[in-house]
C-alpha positions as CSV (number, residue, x, y, z in Angstrom):
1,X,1.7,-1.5,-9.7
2,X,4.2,0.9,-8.0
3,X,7.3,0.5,-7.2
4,X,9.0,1.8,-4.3
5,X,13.0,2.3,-4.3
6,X,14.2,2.2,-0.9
7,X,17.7,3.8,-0.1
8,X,18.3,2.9,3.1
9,X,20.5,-0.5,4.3
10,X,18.4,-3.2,2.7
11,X,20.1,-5.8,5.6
12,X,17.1,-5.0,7.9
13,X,14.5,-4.4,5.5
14,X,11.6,-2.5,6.9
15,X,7.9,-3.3,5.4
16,X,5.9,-0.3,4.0
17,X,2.3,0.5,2.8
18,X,1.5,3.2,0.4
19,X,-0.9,5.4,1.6
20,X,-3.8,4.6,-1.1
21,X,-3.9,7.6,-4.1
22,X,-6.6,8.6,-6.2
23,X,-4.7,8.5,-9.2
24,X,-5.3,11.9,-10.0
25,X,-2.7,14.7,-9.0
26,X,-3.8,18.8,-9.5
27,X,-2.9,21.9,-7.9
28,X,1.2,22.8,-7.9
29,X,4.1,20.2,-7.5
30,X,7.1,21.8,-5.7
31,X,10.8,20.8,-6.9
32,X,13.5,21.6,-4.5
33,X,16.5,21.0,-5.6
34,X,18.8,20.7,-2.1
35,X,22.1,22.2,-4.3
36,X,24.0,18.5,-4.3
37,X,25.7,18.1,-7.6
38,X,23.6,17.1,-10.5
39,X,20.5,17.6,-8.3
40,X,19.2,20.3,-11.3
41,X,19.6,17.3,-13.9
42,X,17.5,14.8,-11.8
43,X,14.8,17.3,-11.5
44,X,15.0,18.6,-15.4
45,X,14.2,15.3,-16.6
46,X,11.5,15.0,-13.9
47,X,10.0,18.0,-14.7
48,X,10.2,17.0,-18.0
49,X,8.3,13.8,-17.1
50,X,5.9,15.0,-14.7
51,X,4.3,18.2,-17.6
52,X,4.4,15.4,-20.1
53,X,2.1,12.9,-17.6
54,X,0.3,15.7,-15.9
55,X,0.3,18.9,-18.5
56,X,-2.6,20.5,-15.9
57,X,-0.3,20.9,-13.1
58,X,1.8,23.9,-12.4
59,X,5.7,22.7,-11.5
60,X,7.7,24.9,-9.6
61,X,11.0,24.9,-8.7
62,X,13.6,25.8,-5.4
63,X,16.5,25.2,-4.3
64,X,18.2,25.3,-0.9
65,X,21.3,27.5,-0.4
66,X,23.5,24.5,0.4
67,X,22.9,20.9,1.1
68,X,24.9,21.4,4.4
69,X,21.9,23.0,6.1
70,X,18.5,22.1,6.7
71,X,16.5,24.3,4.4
72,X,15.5,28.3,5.9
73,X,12.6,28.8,7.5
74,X,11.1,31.1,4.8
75,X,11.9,28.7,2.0
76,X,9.8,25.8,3.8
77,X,6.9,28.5,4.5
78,X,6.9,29.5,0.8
79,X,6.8,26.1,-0.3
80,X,3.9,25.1,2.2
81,X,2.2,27.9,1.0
82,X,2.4,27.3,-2.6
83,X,2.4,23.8,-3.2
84,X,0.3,20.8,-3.0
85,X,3.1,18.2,-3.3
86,X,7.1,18.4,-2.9
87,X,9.7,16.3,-4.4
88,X,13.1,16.7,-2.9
89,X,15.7,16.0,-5.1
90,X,19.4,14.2,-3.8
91,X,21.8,13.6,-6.0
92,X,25.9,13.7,-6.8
């Protein structure tokens, strides 16, 4: 069973589905860290988590310039172009 954490105001909850997976993930898993405080740390330990579970799969990581701006153009073309999946990492 997954579980989905939800971050938004749980007043109004909003039902979701989970698009169905194979349970199989290959080709490269993206990182970006969006330069918030302590964002690296969240995404070291799942890195760290990820090449344990999945030792196959290339992991690569990026970061934004600052989290005050949506992320460059050329930085969101790289990543499409390199990677099969993308975890975005918020933290502080």
């Amino acid at each position: 069973m997954t579980t989905i954490l939800d971050p938004t105001d749980e007043r109004v909850p909003v039902a979701r589905q989970i698009t169905a997976r194979t349970g199989d993930i290959s080709g490269v898993i993206g990182l970006l860290d969006i330069s918030k405080p302590r964002g690296n740390v969240l995404l070291d330990e799942l890195q760290s988590l990820l090449a344990a579970r999945y030792p196959k799969v290339e992991i690569r990581r990026y970061a934004k310039p600052t989290f005050a701006k949506p992320c460059p153009s050329d930085l969101r073309l790289r990543i499409k172009s390199e990677c099969s999946v993308l975890v975005e990492a918020l933290a502080d």
